[in-house]
C-alpha positions as CSV (number, residue, x, y, z in Angstrom):
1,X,166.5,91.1,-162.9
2,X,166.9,93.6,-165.6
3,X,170.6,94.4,-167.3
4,X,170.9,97.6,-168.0
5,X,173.5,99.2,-170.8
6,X,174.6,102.6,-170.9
7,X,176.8,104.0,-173.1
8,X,178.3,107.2,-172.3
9,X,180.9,109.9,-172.3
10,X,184.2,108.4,-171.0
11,X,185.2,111.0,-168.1
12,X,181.3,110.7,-166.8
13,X,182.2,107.1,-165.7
14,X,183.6,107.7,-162.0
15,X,180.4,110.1,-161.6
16,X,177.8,106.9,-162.9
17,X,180.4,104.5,-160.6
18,X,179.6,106.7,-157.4
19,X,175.9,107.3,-158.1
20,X,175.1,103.8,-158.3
21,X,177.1,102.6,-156.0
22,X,174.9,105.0,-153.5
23,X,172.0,102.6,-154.8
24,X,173.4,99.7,-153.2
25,X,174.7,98.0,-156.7
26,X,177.4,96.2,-156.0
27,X,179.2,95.5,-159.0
28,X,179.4,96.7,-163.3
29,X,181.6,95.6,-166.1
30,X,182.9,99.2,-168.2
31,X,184.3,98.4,-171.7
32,X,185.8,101.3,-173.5
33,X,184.4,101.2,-177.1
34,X,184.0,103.9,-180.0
35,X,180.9,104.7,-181.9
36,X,178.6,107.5,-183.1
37,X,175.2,108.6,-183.1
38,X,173.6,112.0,-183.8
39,X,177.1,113.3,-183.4
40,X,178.3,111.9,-186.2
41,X,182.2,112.5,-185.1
42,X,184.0,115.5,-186.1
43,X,186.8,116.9,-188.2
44,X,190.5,117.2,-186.7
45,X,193.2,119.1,-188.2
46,X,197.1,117.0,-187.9
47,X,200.0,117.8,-189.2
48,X,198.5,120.4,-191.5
49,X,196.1,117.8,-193.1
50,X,192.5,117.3,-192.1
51,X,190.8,114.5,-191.4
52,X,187.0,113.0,-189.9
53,X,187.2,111.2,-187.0
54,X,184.0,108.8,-187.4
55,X,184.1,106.8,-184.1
56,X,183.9,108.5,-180.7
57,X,185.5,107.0,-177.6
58,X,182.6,106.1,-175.3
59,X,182.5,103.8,-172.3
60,X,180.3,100.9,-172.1
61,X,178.6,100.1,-168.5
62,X,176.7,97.0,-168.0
63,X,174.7,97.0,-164.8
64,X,172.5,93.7,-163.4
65,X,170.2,95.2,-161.0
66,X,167.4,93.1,-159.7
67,X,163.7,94.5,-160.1
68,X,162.8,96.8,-158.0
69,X,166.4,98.4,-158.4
70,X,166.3,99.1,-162.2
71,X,164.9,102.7,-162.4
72,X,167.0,103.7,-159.5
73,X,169.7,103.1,-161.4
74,X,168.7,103.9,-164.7
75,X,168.2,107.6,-162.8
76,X,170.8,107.6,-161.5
77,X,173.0,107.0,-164.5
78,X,170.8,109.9,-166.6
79,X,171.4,112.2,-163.9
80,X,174.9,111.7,-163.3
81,X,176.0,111.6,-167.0
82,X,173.7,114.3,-168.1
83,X,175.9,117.7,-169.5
84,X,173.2,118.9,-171.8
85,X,175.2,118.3,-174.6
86,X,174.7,116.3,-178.0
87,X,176.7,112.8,-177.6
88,X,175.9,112.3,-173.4
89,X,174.9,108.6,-174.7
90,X,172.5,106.1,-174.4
91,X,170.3,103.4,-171.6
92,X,169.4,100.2,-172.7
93,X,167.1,97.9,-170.6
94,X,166.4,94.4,-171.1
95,X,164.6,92.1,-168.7
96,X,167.4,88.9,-167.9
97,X,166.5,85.3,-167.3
98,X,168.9,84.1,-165.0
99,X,172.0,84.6,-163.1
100,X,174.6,82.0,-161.6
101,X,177.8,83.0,-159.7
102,X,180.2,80.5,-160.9
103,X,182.5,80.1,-157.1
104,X,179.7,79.4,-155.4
105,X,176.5,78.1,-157.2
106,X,174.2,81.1,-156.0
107,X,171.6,81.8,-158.5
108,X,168.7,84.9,-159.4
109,X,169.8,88.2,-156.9
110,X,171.8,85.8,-154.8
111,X,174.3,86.2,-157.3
112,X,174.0,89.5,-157.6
């Protein structure tokens, strides 16, 4: 099983849901957080005084996805996220031990 993080542009988030739910995954967790990269944030202008906003607001998908799934989904995510602009975000991909749905006792892709 592989879990699979992808940070990403907030409004890009139904687009990933549809994609790779196509793919057969049936579940993610989405987390909205804030952060910066090569964007670095940008300057905003309030009340008459000017200020940096450092932190972005991205959203924060984590995918399980056994095996032979994992580079569906990571393509599917880079091609519905993509706008060819800086700040589109980030996949992470890490190989997971095990995996245990608690109501029943089902373990590995079972639980999935």
């Amino acid at each position: 099983m592989k879990l699979i993080v992808a940070i990403i542009k907030p409004y890009k988030a139904d687009d990933v849901r549809e994609a790779v739910s196509e793919l057969g995954v049936s579940g993610m967790t989405l987390t909205e957080v804030k952060g910066f990269g090569r964007q670095k944030g940008h300057t905003e202008l309030y009340r008459g005084a000017e200020y940096v906003i450092d932190f972005l607001p991205k959203v924060k998908l984590e995918i399980v996805a056994p095996d032979a799934l994992a580079d569906p989904v990571v393509e599917a995510i880079c091609k519905a996220a993509n706008t060819g602009k800086i700040g589109d975000g980030k996949i992470f991909v890490s190989s997971l031990e095990q995996s245990i749905r608690i109501r029943t006792g089902e373990t590995g892709d079972d639980a999935l």
